[in-house]
C-alpha positions in Angstrom: -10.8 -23.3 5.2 -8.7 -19.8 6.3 -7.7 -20.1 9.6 -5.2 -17.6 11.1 -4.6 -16.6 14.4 -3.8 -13.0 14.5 -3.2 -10.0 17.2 -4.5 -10.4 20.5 -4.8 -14.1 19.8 -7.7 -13.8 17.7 -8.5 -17.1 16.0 -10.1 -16.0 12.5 -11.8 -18.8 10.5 -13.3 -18.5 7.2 -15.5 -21.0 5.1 -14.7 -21.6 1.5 -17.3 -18.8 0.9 -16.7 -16.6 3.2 -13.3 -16.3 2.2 -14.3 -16.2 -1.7 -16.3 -12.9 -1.0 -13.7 -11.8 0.6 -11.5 -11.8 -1.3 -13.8 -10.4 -4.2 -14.2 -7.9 -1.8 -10.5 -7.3 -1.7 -10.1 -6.4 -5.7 -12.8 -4.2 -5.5 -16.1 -5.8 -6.9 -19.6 -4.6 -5.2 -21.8 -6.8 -3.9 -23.9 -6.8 -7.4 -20.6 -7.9 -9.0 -19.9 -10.9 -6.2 -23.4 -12.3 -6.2 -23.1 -12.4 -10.2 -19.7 -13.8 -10.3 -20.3 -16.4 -8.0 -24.2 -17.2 -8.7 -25.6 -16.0 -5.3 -28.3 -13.5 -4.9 -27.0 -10.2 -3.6 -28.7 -10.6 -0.1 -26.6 -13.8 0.2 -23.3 -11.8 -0.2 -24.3 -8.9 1.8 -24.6 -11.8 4.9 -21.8 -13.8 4.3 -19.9 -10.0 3.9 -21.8 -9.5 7.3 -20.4 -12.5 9.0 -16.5 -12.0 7.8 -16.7 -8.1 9.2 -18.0 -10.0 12.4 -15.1 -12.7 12.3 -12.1 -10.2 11.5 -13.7 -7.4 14.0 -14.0 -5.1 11.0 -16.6 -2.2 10.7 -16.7 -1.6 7.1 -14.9 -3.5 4.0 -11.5 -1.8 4.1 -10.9 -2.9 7.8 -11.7 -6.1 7.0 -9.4 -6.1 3.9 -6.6 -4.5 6.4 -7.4 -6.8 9.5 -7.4 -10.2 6.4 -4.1 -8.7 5.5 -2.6 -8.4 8.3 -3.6 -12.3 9.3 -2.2 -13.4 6.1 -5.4 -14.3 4.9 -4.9 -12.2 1.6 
């Protein structure tokens, strides 16, 4: 499991998933593309997607790639 602490002390920690979507996220695949890559239904991506913005304090998908970066978590 991910676990970084980053700026302001922020303790980020990913499950297996989470971070797999991530980083899918990361090289640019949709969520259509995630959920068929990694058998899960697209609802299921969009909530763990959901969950890492929440973790990494991200508003959108490229903060989250920039906050994971910065963390060392990709």
């Amino acid at each position: 499991m991910p676990r970084r602490k980053g700026l302001l002390g922020l303790d980020v920690s990913l499950t297996t998933r989470e971070y797999e979507v991530l980083r899918r996220v990361a090289i640019g695949e949709t969520n259509p593309e995630i959920a068929a890559a990694i058998g899960l239904s697209r609802n299921t991506v969009k909530a763990y997607l959901q969950t890492v913005l929440q973790k990494l304090g991200a508003r959108n998908r490229v903060e989250a790639i920039m906050r994971a970066s910065e963390l060392g978590l990709i």
